[in-house]
mmCIF file as Biopython writes it, N, C-alpha, C and O atoms, coordinates in Angstrom:
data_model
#
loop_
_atom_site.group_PDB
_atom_site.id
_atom_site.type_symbol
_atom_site.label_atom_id
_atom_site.label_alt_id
_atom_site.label_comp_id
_atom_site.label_asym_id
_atom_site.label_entity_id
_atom_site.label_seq_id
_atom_site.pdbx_PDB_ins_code
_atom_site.Cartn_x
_atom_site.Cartn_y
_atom_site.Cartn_z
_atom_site.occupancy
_atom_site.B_iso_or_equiv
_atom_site.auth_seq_id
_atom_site.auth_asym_id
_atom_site.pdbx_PDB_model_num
ATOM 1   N N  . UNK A ? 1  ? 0.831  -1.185  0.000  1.0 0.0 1  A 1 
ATOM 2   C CA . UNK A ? 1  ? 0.000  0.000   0.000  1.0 0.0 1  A 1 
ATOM 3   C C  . UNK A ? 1  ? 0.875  1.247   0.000  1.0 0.0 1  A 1 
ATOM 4   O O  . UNK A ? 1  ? 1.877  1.399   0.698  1.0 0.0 1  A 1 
ATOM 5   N N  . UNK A ? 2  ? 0.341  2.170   -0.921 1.0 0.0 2  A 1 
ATOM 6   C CA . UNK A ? 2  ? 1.061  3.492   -1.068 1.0 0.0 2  A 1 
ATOM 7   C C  . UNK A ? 2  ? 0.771  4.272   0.646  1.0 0.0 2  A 1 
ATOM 8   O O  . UNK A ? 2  ? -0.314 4.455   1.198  1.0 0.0 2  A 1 
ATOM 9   N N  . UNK A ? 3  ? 1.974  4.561   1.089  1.0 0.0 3  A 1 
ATOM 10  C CA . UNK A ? 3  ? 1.623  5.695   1.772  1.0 0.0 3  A 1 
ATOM 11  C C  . UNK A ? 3  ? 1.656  4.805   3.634  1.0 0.0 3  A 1 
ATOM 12  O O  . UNK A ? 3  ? 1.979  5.440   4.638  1.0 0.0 3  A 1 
ATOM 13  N N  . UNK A ? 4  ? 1.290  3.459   3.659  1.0 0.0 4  A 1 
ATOM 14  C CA . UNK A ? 4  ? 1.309  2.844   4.248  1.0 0.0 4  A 1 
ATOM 15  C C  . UNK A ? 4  ? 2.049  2.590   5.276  1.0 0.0 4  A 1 
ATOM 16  O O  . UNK A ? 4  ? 2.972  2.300   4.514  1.0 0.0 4  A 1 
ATOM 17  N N  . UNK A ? 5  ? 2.616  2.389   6.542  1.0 0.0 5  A 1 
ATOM 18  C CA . UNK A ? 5  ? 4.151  2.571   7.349  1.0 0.0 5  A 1 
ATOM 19  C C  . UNK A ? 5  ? 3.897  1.746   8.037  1.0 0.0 5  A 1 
ATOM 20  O O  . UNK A ? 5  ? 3.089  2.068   8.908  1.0 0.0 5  A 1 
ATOM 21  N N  . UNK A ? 6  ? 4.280  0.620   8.059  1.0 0.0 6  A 1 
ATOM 22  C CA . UNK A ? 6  ? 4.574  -0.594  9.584  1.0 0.0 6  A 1 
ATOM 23  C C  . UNK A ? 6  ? 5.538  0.013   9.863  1.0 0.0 6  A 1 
ATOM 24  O O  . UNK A ? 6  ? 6.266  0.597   9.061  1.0 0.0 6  A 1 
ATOM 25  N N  . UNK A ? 7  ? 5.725  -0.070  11.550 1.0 0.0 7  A 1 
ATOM 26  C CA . UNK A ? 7  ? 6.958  -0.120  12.344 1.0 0.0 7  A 1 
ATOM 27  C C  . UNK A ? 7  ? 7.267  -1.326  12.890 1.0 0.0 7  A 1 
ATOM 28  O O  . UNK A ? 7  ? 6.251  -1.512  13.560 1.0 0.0 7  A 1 
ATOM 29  N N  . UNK A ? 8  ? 7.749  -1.991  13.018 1.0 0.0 8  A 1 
ATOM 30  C CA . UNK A ? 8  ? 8.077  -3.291  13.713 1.0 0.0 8  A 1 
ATOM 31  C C  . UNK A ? 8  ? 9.245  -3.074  14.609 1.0 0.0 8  A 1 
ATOM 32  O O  . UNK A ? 8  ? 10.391 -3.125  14.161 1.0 0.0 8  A 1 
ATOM 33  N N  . UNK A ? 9  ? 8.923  -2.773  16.186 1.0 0.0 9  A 1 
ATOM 34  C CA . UNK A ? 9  ? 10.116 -2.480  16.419 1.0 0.0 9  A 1 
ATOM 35  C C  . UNK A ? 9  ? 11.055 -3.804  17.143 1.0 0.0 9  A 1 
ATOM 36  O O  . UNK A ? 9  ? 10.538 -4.836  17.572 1.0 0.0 9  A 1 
ATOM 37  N N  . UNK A ? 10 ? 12.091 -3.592  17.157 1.0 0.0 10 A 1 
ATOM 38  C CA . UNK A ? 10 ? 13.078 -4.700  17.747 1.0 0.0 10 A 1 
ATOM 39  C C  . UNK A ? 10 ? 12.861 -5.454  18.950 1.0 0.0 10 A 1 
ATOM 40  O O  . UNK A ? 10 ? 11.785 -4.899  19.173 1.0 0.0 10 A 1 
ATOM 41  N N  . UNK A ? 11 ? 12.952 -6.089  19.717 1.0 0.0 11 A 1 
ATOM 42  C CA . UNK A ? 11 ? 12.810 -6.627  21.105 1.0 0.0 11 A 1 
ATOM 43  C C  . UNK A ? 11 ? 13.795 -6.212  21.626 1.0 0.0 11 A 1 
ATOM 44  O O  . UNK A ? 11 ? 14.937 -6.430  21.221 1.0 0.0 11 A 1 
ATOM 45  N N  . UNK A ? 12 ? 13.429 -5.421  22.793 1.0 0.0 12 A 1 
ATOM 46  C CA . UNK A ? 12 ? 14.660 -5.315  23.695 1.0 0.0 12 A 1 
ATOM 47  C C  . UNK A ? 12 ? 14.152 -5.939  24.853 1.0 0.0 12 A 1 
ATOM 48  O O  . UNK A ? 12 ? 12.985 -5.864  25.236 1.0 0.0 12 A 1 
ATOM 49  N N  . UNK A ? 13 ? 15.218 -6.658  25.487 1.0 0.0 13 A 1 
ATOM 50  C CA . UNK A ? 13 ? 14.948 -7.172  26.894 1.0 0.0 13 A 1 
ATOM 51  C C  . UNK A ? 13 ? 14.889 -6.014  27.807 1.0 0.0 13 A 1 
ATOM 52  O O  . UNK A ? 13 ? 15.245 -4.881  27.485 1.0 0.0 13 A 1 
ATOM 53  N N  . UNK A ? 14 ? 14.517 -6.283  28.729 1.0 0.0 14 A 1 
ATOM 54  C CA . UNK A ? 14 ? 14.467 -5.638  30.217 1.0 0.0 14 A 1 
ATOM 55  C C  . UNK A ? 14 ? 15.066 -6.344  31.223 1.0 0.0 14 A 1 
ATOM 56  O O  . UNK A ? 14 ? 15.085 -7.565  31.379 1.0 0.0 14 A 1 
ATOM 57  N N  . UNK A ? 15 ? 15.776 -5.089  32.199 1.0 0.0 15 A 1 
ATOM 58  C CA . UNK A ? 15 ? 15.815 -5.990  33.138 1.0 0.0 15 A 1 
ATOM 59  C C  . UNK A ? 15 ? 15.042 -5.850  34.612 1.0 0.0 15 A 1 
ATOM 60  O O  . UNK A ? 15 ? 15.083 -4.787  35.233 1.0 0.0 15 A 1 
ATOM 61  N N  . UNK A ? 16 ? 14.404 -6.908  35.063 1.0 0.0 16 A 1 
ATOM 62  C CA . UNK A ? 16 ? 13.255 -6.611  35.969 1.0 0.0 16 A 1 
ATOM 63  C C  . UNK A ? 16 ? 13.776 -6.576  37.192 1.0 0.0 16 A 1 
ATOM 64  O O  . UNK A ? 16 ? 14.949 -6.949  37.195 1.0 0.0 16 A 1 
ATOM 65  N N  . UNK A ? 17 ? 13.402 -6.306  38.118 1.0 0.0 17 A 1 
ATOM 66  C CA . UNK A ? 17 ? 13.475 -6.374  39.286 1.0 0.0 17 A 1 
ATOM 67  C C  . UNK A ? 17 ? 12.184 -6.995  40.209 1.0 0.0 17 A 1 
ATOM 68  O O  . UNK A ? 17 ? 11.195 -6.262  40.242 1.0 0.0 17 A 1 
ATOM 69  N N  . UNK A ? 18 ? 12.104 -8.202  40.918 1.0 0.0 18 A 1 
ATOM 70  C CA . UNK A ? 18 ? 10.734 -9.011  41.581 1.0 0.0 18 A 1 
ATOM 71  C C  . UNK A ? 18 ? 10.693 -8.754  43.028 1.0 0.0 18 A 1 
ATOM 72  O O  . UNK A ? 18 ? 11.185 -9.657  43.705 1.0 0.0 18 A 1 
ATOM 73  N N  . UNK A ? 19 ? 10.270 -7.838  43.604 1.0 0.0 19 A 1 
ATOM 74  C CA . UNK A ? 19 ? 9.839  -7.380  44.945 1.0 0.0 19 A 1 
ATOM 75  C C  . UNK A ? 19 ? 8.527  -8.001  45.745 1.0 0.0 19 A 1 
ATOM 76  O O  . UNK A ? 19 ? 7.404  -7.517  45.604 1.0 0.0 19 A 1 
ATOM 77  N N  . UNK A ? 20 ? 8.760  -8.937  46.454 1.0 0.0 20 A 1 
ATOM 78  C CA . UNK A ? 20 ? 7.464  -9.594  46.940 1.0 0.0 20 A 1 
ATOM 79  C C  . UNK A ? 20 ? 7.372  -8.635  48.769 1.0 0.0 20 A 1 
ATOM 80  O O  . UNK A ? 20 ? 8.421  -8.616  49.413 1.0 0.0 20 A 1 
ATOM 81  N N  . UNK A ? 21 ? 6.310  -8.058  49.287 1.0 0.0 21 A 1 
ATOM 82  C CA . UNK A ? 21 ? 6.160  -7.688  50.041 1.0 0.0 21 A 1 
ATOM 83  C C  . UNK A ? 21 ? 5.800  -8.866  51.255 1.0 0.0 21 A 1 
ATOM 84  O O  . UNK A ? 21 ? 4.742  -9.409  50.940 1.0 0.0 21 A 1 
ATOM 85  N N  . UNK A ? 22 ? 6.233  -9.309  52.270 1.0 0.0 22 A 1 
ATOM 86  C CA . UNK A ? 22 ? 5.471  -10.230 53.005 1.0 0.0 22 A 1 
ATOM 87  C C  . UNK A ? 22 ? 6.097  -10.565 54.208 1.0 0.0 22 A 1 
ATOM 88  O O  . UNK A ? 22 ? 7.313  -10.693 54.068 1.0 0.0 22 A 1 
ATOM 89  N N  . UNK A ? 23 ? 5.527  -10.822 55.773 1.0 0.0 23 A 1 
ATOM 90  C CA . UNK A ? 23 ? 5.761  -11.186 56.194 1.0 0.0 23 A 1 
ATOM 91  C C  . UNK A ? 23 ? 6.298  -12.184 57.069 1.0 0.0 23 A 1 
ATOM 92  O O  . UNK A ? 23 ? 6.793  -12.270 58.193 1.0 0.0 23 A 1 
ATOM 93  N N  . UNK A ? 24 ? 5.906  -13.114 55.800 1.0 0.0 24 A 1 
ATOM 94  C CA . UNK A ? 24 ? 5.532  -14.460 55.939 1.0 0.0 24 A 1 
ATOM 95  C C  . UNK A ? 24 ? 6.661  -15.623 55.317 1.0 0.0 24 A 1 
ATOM 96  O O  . UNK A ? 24 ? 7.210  -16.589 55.847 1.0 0.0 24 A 1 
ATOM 97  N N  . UNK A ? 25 ? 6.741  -14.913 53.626 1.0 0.0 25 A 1 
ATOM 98  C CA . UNK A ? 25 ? 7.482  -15.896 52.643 1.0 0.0 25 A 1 
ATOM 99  C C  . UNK A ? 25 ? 8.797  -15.567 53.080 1.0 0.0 25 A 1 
ATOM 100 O O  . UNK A ? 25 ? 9.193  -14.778 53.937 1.0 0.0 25 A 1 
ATOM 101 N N  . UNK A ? 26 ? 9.620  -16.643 52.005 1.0 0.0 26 A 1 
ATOM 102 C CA . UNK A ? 26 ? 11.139 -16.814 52.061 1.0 0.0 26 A 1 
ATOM 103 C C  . UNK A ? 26 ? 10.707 -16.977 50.782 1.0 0.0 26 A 1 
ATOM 104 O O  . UNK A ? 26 ? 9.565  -17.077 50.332 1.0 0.0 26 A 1 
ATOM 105 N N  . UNK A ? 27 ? 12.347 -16.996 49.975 1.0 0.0 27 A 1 
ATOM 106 C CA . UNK A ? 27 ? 12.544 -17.360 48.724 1.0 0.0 27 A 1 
ATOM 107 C C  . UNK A ? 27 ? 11.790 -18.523 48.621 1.0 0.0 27 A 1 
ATOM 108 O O  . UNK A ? 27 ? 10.752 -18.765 48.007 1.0 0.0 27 A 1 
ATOM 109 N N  . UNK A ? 28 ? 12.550 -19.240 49.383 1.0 0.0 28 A 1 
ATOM 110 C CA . UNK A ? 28 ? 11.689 -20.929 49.163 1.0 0.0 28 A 1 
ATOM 111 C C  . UNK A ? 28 ? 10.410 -21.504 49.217 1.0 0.0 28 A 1 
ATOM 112 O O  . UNK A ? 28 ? 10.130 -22.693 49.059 1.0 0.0 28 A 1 
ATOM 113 N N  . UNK A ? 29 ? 9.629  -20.532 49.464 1.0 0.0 29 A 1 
ATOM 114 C CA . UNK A ? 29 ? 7.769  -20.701 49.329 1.0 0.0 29 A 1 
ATOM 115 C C  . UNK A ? 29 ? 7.222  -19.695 48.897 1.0 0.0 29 A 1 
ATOM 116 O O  . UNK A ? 29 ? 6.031  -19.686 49.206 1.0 0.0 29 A 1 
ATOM 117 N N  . UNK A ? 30 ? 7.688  -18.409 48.037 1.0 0.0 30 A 1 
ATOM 118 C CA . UNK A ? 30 ? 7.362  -17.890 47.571 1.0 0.0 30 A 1 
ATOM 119 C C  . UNK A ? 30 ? 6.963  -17.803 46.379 1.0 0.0 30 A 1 
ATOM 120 O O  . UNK A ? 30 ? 7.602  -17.359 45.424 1.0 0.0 30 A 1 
ATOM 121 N N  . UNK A ? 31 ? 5.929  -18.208 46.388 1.0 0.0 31 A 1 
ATOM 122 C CA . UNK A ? 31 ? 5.683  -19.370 44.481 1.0 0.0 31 A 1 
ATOM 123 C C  . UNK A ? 31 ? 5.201  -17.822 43.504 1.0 0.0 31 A 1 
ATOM 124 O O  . UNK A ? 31 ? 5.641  -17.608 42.374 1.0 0.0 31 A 1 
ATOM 125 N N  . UNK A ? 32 ? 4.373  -17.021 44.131 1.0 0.0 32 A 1 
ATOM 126 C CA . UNK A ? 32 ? 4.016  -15.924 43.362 1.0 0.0 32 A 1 
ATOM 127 C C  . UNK A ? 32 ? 5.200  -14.941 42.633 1.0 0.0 32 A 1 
ATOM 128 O O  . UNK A ? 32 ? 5.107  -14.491 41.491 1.0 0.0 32 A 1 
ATOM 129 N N  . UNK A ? 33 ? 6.073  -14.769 43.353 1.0 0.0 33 A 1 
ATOM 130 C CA . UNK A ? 33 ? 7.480  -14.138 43.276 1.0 0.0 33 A 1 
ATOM 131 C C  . UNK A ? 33 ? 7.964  -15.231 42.078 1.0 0.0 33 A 1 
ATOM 132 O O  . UNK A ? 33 ? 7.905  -14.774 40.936 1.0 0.0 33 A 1 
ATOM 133 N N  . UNK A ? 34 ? 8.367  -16.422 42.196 1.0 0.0 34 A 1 
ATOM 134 C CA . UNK A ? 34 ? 9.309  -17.488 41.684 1.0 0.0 34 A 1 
ATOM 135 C C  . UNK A ? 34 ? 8.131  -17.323 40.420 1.0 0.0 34 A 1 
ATOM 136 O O  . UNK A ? 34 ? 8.684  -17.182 39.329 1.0 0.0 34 A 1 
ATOM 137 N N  . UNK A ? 35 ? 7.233  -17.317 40.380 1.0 0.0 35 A 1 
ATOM 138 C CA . UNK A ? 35 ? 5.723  -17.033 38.943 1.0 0.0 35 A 1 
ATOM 139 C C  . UNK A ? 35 ? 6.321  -16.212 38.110 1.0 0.0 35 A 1 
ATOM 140 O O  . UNK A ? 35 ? 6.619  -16.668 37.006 1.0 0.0 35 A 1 
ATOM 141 N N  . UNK A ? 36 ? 6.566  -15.157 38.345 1.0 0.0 36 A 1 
ATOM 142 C CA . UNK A ? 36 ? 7.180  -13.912 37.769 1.0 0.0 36 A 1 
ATOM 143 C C  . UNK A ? 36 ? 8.324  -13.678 37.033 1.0 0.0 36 A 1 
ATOM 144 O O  . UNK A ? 36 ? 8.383  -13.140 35.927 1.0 0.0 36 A 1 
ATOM 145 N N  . UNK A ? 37 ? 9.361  -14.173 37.800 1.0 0.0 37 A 1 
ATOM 146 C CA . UNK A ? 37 ? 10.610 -14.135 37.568 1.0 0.0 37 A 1 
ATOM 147 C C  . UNK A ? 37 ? 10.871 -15.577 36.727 1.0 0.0 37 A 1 
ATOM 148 O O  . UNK A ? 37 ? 11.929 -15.536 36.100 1.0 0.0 37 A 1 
ATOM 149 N N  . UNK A ? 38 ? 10.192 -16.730 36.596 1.0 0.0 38 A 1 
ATOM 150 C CA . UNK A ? 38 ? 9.829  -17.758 35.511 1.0 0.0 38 A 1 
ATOM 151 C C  . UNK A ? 38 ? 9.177  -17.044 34.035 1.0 0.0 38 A 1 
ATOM 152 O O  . UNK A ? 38 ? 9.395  -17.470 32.901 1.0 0.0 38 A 1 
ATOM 153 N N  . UNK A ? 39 ? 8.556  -16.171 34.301 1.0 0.0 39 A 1 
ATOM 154 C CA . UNK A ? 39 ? 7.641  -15.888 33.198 1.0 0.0 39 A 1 
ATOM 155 C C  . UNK A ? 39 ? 8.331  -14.867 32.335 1.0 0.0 39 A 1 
ATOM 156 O O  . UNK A ? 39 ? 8.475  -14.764 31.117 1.0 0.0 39 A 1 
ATOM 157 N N  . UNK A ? 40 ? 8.658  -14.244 33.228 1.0 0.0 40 A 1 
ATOM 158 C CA . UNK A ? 40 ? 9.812  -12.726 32.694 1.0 0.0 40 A 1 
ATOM 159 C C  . UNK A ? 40 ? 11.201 -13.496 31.937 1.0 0.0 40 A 1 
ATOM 160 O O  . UNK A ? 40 ? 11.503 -13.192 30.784 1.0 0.0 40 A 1 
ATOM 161 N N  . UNK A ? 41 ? 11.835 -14.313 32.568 1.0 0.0 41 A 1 
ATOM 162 C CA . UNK A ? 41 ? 12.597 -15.169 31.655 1.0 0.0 41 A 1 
ATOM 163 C C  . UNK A ? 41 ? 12.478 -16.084 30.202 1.0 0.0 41 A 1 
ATOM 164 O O  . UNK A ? 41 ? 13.354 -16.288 29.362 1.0 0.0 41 A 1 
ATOM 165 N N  . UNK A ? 42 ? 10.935 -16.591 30.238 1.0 0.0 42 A 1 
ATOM 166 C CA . UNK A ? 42 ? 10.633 -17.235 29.438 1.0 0.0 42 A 1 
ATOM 167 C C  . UNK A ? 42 ? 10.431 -16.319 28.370 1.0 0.0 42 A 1 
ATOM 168 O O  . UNK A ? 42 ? 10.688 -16.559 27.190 1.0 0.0 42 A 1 
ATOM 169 N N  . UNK A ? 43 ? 9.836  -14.980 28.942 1.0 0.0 43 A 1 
ATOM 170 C CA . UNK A ? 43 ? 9.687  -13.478 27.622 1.0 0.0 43 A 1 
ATOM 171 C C  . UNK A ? 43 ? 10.536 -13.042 27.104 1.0 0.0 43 A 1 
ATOM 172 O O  . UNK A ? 43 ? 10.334 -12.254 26.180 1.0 0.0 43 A 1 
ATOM 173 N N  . UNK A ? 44 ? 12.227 -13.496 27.620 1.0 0.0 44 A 1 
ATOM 174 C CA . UNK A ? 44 ? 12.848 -12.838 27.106 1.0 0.0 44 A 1 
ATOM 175 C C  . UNK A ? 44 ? 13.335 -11.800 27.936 1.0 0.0 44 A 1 
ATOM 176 O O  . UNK A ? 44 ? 13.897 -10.864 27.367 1.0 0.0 44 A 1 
ATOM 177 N N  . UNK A ? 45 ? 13.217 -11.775 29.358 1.0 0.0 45 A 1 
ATOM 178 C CA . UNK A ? 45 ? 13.734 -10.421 29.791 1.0 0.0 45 A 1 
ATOM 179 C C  . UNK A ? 45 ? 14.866 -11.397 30.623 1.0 0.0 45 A 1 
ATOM 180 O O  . UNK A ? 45 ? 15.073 -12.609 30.563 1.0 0.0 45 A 1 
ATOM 181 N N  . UNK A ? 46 ? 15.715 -9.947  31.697 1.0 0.0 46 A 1 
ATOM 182 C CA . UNK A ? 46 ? 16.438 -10.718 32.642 1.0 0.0 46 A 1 
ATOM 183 C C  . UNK A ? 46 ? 16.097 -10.393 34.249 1.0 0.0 46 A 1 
ATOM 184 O O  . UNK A ? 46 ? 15.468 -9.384  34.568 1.0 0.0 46 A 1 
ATOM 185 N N  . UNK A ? 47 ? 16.579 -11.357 35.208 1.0 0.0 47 A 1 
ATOM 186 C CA . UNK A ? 47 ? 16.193 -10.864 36.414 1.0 0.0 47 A 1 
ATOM 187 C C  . UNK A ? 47 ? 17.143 -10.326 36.822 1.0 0.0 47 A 1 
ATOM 188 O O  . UNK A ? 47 ? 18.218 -10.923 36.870 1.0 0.0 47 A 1 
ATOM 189 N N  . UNK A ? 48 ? 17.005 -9.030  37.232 1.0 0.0 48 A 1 
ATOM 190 C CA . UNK A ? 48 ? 17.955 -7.870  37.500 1.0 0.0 48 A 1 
ATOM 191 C C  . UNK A ? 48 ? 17.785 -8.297  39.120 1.0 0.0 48 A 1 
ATOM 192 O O  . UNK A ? 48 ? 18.900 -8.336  39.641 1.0 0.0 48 A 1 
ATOM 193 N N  . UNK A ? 49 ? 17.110 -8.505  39.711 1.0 0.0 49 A 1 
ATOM 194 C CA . UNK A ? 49 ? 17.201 -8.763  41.152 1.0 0.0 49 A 1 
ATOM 195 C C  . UNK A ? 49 ? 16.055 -9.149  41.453 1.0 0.0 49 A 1 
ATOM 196 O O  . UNK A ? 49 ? 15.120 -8.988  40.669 1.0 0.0 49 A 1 
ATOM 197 N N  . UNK A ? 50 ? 15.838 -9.991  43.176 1.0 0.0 50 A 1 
ATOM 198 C CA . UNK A ? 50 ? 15.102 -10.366 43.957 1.0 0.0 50 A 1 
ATOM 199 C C  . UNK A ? 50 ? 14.964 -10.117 45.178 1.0 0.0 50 A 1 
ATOM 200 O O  . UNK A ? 50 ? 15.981 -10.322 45.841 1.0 0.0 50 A 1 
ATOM 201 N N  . UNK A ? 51 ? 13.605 -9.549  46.024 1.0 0.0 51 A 1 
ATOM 202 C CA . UNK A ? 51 ? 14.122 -9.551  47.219 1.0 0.0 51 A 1 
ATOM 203 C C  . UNK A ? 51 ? 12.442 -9.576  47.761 1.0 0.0 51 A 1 
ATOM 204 O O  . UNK A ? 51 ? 11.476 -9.262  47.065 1.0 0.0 51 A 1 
ATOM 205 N N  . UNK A ? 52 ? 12.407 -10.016 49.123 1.0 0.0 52 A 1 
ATOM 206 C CA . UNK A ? 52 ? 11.466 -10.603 50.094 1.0 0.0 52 A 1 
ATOM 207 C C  . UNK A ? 52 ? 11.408 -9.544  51.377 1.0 0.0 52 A 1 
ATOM 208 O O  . UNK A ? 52 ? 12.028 -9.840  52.399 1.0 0.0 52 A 1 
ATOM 209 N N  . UNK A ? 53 ? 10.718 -8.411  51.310 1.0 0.0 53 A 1 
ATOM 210 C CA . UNK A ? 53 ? 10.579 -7.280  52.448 1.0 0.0 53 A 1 
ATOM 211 C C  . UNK A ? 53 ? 9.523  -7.307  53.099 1.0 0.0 53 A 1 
ATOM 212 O O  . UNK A ? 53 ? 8.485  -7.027  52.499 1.0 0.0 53 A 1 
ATOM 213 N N  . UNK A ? 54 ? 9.479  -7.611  54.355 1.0 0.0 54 A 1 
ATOM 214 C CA . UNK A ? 54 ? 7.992  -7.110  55.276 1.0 0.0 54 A 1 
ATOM 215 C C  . UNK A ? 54 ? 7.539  -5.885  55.049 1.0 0.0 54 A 1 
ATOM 216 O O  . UNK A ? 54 ? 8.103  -5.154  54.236 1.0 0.0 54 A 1 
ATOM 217 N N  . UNK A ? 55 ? 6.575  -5.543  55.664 1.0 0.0 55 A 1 
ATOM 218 C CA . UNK A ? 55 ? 5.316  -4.964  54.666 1.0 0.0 55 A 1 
ATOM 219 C C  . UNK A ? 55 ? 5.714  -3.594  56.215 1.0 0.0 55 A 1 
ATOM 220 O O  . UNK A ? 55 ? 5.122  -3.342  57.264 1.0 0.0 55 A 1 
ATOM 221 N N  . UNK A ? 56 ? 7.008  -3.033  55.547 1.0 0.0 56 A 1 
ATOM 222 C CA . UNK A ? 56 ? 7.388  -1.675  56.527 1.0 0.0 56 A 1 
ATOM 223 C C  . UNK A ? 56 ? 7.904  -1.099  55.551 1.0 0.0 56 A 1 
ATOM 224 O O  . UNK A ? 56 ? 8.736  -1.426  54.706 1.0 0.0 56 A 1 
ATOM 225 N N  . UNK A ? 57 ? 7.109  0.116   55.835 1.0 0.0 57 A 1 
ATOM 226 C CA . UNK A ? 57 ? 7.793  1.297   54.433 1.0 0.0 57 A 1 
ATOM 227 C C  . UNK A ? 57 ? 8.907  1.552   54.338 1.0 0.0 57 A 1 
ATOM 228 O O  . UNK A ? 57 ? 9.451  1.624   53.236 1.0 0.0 57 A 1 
ATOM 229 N N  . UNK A ? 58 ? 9.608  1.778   55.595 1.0 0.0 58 A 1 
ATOM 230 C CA . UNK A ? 58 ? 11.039 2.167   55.390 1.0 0.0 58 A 1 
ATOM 231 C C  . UNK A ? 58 ? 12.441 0.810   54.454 1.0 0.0 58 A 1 
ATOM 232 O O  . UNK A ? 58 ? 13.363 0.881   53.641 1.0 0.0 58 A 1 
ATOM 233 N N  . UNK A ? 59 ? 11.647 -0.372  55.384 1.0 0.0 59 A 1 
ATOM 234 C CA . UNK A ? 59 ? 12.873 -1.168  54.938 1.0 0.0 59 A 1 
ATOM 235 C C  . UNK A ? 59 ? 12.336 -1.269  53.299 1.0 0.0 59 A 1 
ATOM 236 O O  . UNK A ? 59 ? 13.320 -1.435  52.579 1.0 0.0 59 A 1 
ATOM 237 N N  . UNK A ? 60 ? 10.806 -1.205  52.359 1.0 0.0 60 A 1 
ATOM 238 C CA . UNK A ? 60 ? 10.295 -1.507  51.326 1.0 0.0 60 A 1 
ATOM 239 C C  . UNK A ? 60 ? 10.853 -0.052  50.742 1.0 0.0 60 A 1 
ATOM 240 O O  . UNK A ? 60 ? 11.092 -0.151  49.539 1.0 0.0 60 A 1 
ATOM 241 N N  . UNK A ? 61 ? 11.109 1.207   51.250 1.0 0.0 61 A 1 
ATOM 242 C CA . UNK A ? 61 ? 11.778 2.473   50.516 1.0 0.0 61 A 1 
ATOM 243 C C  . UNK A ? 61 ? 13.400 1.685   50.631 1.0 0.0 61 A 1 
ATOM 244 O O  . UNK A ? 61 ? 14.088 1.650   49.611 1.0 0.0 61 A 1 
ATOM 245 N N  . UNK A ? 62 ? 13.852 1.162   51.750 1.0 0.0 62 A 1 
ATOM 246 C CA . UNK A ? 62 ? 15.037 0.843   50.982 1.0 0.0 62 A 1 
ATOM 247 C C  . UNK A ? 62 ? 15.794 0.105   50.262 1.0 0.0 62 A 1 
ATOM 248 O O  . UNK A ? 62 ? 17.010 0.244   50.396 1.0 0.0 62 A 1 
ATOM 249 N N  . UNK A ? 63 ? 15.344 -0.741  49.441 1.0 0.0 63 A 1 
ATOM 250 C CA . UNK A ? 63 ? 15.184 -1.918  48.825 1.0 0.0 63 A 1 
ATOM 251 C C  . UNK A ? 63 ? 14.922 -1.130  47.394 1.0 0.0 63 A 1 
ATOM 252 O O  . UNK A ? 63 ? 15.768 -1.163  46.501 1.0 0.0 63 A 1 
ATOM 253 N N  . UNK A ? 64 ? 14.115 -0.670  47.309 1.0 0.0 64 A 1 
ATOM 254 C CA . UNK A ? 64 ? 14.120 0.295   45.870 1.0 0.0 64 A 1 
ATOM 255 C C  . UNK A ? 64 ? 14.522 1.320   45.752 1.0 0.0 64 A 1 
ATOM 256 O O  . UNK A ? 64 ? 14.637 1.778   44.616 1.0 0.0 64 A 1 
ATOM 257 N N  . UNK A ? 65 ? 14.834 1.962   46.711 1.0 0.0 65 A 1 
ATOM 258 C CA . UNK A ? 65 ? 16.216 3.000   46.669 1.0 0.0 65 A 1 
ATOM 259 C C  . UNK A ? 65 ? 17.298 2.219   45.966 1.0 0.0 65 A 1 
ATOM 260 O O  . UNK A ? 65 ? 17.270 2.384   44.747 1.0 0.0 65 A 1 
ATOM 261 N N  . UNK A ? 66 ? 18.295 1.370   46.432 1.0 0.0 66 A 1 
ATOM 262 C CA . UNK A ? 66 ? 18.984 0.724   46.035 1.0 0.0 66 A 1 
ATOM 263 C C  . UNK A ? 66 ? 18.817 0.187   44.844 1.0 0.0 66 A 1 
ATOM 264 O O  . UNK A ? 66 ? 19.864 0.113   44.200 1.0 0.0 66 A 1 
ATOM 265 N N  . UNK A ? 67 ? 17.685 -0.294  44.217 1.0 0.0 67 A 1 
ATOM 266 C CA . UNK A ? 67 ? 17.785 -0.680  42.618 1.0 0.0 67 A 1 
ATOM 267 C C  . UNK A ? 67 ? 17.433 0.665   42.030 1.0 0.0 67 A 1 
ATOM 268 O O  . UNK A ? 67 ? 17.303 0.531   40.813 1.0 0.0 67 A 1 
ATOM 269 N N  . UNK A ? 68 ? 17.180 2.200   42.510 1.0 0.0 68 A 1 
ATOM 270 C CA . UNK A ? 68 ? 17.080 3.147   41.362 1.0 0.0 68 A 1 
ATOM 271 C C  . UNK A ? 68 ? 18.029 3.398   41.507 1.0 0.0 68 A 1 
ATOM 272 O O  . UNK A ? 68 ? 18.565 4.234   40.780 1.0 0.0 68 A 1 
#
């Protein structure tokens, strides 16, 4: 078609970061967290980090302080 424009743009990965809030989990029963970071891999991205914080603002501000 005259005039017509696909863009198709490239894949770029990402890299994610998986923050599960909880008081409760560990890595090791944290199936919702381990969901994510399975799925994000399978898309094509990478896991830039993981981490498991109780549900306190300060220690959850510093945890993403540190990955910005």
């Amino acid at each position: 078609m005259m005039g017509h424009v696909t863009s198709e743009r490239e894949f770029m990965p990402l890299a994610i970061a998986v923050l599960t809030v909880s008081d409760s989990r560990t890595l090791a029963d944290d199936a919702s967290g381990q969901t994510l970071v399975e799925r994000l891999i399978a898309a094509g991205h990478r896991q830039a980090d993981r981490a498991i914080v109780p549900d306190d603002i300060y220690r959850l501000r510093a945890v993403v302080s540190n990955w910005i």
